[in-house]
C-alpha positions in Angstrom: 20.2 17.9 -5.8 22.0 16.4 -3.3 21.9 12.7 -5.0 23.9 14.8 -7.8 26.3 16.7 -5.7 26.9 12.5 -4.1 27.1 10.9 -7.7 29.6 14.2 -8.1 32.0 13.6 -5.3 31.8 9.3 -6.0 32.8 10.2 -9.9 35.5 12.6 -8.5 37.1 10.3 -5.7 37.4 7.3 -8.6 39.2 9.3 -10.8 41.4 10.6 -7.9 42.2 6.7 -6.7 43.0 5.9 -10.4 45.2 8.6 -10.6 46.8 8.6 -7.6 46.4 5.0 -6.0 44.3 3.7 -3.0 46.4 4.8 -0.2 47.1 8.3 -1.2 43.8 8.8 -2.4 42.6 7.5 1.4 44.9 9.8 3.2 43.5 12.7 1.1 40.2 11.9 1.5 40.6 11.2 5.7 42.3 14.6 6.0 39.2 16.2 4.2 36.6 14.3 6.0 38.0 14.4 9.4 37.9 18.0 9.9 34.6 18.3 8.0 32.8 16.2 10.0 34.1 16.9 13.4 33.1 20.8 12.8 29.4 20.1 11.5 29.3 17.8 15.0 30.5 20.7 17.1 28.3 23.4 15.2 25.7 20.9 16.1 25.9 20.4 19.4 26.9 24.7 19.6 23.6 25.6 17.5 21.3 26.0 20.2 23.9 28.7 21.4 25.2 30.1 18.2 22.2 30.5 16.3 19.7 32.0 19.0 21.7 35.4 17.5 22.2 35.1 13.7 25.1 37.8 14.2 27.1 35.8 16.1 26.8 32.3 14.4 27.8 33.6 11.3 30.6 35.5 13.7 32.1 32.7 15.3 31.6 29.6 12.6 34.7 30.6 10.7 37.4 30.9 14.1 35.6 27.4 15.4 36.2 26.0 12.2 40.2 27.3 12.4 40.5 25.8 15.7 38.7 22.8 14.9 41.0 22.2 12.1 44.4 23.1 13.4 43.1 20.8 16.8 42.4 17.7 14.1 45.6 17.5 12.5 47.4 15.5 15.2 44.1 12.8 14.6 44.4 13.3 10.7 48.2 12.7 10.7 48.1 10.1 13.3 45.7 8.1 11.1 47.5 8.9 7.7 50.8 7.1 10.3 49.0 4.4 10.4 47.9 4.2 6.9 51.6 3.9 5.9 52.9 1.6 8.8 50.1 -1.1 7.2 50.7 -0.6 3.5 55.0 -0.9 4.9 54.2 -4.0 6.6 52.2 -5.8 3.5 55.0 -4.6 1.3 58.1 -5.9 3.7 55.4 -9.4 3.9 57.1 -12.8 3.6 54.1 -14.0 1.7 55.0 -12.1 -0.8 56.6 -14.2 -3.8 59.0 -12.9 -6.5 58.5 -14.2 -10.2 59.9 -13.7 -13.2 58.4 -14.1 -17.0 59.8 -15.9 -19.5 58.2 -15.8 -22.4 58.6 -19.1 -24.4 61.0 -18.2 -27.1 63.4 -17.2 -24.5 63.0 -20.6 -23.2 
């Protein structure tokens, strides 16, 4: 079940990068995963305290996840900074050569 809920989410993030192009499909994805990960680490790590009472794990999961959101963002939009800053400095490049087409009848 879980290989289909993976072959899911890979199906799902190609469409979303063909629809809305590598770098905004990145940023997307970052802001989702960020979070995500960083509260399955703390509810990890918290467990052992949280779940020794059932009441209040269940309790306190949703207001650690709030705070551990709202505390990501600054990471989430500091990365999504970056993103931009390197996809401006390929496009301002000097590498970067202009050409034209002419097709051969115009020639």
């Amino acid at each position: 079940m879980a290989y289909f809920i993976l072959y899911i989410i890979g199906i799902a993030s190609i469409w979303w990068v063909y629809r809305v192009g590598w770098t905004n499909a990145l940023k997307t994805i970052l802001s989702i995963l960020i979070p995500s990960v960083l509260i399955i680490l703390f509810n990890i790590k918290a467990g052992r305290l949280l779940f020794k009472n059932p009441a209040i794990g269940i309790i306190s999961v949703l207001p650690t996840a709030i705070f551990i959101y709202q505390g990501s963002k600054p990471l989430v939009l500091g990365i999504n900074t970056w993103i931009d800053r390197k996809r401006n400095e390929f496009v301002d490049s000097q590498e970067i050569v202009d050409a034209e087409v002419v097709s051969k009848e115009d020639a």
